[in-house]
N, C-alpha and C positions, 0 to 999 in steps of 0.2 A: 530341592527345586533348582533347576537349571537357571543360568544369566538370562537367555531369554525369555523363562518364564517370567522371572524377578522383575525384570523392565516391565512387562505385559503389566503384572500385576501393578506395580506404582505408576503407571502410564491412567489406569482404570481408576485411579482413585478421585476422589471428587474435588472437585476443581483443578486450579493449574500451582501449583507449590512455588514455578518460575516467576509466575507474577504474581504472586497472592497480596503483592503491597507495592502501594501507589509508587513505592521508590524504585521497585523492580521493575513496575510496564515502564518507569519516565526511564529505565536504561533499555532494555528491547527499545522504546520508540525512539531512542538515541542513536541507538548501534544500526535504524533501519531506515530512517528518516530520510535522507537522501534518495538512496535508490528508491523509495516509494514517492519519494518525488519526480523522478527520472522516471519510474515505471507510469506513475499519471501524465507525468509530460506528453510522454508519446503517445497516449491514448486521447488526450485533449488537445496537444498542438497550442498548448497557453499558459504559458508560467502562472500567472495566477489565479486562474483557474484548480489549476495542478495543487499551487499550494495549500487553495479549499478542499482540494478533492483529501490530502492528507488529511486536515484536519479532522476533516469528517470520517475518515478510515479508524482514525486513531482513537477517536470517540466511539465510534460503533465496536472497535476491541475492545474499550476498558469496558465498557456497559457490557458485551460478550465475554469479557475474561472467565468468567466463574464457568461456560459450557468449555472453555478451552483445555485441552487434556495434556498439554503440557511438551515438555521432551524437545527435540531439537527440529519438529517442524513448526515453531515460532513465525520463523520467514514465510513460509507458503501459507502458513493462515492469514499473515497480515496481505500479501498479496493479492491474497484470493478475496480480501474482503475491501481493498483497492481496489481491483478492478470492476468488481459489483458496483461501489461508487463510483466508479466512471463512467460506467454503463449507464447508471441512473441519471447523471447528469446530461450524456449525449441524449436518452431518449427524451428528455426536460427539455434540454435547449431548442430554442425554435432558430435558428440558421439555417438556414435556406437556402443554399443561391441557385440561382436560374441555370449561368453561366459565366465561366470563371476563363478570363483570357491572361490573365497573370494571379503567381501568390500574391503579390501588392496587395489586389483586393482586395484578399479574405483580412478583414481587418482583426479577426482575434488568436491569428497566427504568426508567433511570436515565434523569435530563435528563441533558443536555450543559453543562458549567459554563461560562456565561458566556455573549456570543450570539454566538458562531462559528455554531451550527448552523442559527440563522436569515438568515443572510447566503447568498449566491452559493458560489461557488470559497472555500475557506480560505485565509484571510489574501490575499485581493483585497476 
């Protein structure tokens, strides 16, 4: 059997071997945590918003770990399941505004503390 086959096959097997215990997802959500804060950031415009929208990302993987198949795209699952919850919260939220003659206004747009947000990837 070739390498790529080898992978295929252990990629296919049932559940995720990476996280299969509570101490494995607490290190992915460690090693990810940030940037999927930064990446909610920017989609909410609200620190703590953002840090719910984690929460709830992080929740929806452990309860989703056992469909997750494992291997090294960890990072785009978790992403992809962040930005779902962001989605869902923007379609939720009722803000509205009419008409906006300054950011001042918008009262639940917040800077980002510190300059993570003006750098590349978080924490690279």
């Amino acid at each position: 059997m070739t390498a790529a086959g080898q992978r295929q096959e252990a990629a296919a097997g049932p559940g995720n071997a990476d996280i299969a215990t509570e101490s494995d997802f607490a290190g992915l959500a460690a090693r990810h945590r940030r940037e999927l804060h930064l990446h909610c950031y920017r989609m909410l415009a609200s620190f703590d918003e953002a840090e719910d929208a984690v929460q709830e990302t992080l929740l929806r993987a452990w309860r989703a770990r056992e469909s997750f198949e494992g291997g090294p795209m960890a990072r785009a699952w978790l992403y992809r399941i962040a930005t779902n919850v962001c989605l869902d919260l923007l379609r939720r939220r009722a803000r509205h505004l009419t008409a906006v003659r300054s950011l001042a206004e918008v009262p639940w747009l917040q800077p980002y503390p510190g300059s993570a947000a003006g750098r590349g990837r978080a924490g690279r």
